[in-house]
One Martini backbone bead per residue (centre of mass of N, CA, C, O) as a GRO file, in nm:
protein
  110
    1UNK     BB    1  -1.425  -1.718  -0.329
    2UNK     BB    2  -1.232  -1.554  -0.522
    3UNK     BB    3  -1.125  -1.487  -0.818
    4UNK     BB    4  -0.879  -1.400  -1.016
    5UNK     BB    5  -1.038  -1.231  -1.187
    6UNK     BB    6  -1.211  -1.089  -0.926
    7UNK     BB    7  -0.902  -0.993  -0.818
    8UNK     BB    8  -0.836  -0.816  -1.108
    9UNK     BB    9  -1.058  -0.647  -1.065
   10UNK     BB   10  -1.002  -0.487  -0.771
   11UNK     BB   11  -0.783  -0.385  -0.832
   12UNK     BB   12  -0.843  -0.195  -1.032
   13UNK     BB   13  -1.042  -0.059  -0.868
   14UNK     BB   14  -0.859   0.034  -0.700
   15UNK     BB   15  -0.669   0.184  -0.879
   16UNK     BB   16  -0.896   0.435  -0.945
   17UNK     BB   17  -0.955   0.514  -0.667
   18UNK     BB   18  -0.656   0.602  -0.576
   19UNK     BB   19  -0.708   0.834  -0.866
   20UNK     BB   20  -0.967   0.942  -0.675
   21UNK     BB   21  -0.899   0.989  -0.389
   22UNK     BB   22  -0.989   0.676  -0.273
   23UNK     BB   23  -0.819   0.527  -0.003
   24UNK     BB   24  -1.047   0.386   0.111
   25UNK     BB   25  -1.177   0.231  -0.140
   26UNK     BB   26  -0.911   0.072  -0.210
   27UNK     BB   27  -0.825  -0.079   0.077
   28UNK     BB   28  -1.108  -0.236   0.085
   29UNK     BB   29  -1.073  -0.398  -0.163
   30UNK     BB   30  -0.786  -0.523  -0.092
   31UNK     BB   31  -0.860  -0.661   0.195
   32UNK     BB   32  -1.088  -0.868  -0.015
   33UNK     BB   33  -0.868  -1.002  -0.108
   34UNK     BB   34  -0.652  -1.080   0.073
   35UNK     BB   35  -0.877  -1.256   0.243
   36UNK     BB   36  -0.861  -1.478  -0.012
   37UNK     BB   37  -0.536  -1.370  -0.106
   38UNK     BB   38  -0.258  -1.348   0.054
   39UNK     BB   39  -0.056  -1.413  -0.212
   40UNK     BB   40  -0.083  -1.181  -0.348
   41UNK     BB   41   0.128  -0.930  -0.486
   42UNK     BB   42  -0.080  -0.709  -0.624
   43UNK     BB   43  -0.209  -0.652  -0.353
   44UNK     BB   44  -0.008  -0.548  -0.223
   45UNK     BB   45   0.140  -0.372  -0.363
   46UNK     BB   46  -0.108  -0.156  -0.346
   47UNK     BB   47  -0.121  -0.128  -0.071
   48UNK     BB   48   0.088   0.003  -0.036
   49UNK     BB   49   0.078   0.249  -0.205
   50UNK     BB   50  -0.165   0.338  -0.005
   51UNK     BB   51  -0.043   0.382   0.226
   52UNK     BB   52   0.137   0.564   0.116
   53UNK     BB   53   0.001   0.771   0.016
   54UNK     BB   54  -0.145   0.852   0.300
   55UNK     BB   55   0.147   0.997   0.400
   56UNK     BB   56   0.153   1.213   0.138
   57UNK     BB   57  -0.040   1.363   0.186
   58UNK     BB   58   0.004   1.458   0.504
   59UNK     BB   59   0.187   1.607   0.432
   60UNK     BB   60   0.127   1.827   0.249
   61UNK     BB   61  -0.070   1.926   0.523
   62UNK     BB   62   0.091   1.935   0.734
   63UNK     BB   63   0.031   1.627   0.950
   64UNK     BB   64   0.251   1.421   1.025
   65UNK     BB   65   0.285   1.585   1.343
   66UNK     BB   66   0.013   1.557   1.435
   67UNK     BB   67  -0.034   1.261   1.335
   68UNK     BB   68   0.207   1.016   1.355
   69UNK     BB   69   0.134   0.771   1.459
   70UNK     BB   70  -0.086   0.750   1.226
   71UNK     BB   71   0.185   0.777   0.982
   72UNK     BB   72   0.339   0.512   1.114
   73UNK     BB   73   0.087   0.308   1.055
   74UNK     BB   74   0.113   0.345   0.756
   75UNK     BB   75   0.403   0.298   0.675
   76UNK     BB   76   0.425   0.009   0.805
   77UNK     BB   77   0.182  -0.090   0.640
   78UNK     BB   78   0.331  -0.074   0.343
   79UNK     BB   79   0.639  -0.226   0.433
   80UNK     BB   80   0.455  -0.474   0.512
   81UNK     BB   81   0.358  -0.522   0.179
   82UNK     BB   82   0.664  -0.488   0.025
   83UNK     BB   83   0.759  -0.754   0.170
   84UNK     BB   84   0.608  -0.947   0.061
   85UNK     BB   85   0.627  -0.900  -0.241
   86UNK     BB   86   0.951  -1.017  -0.213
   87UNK     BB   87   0.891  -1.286  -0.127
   88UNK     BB   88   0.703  -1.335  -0.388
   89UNK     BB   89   0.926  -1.132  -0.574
   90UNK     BB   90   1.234  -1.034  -0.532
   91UNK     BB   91   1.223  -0.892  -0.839
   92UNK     BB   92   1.064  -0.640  -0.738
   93UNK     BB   93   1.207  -0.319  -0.742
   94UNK     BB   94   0.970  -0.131  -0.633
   95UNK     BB   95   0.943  -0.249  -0.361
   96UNK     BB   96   1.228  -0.164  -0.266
   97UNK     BB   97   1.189   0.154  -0.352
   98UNK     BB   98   0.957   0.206  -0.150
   99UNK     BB   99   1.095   0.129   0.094
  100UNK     BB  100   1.260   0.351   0.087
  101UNK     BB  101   1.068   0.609   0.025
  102UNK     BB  102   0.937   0.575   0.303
  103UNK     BB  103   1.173   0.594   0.488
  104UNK     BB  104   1.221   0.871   0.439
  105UNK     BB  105   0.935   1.006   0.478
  106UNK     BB  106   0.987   0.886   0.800
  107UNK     BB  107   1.290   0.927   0.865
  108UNK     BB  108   1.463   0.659   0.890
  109UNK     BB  109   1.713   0.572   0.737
  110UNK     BB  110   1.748   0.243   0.676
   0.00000   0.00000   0.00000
């Protein structure tokens, strides 16, 4: 099991990874935070940004609705690590604003 040192430094480096374009090795990285520390609040935080990342990708190449399915199983997969995040943090403000975000970007309107 992973200490809390070398789960925020994973954490750490998901977010390097993630400004460096590699949603995919953010993604892993934060898994296997996720995998021993379940209640990570940083982590699901993390994840969910990564998520929605690759949402707003996808808009962007105009693929959303080429494969719709895949970037709504990435945006619920985003809002359920921000629901996450607010159970263990309900003041973390931001969780709340992303869950809204990822909302708008998937026409969801909730």
């Amino acid at each position: 099991m992973a200490t809390k040192d070398e789960s925020r430094s994973s954490i750490e480096e998901a977010d390097s990874l993630l400004r460096e374009g590699d949603v995919g090795g953010a993604i892993k990285k934060l898994e296997a935070v996720l995998e021993s520390h379940p209640n990570n609040e940083d982590a699901h935080f993390g994840m969910g940004v990564t998520c929605m990342r690759k949402v707003e990708e996808d808009l962007k190449k105009d693929e959303l609705f080429e494969k719709k399915y895949d970037d709504d199983i990435w945006g619920m997969r985003a809002i359920k690590h921000f629901e996450e995040v607010l159970k263990l943090n309900p003041e973390r403000k931001e969780a709340k604003e992303n869950i809204d975000s990822i909302q708008k970007l998937m026409g969801l309107g909730l």
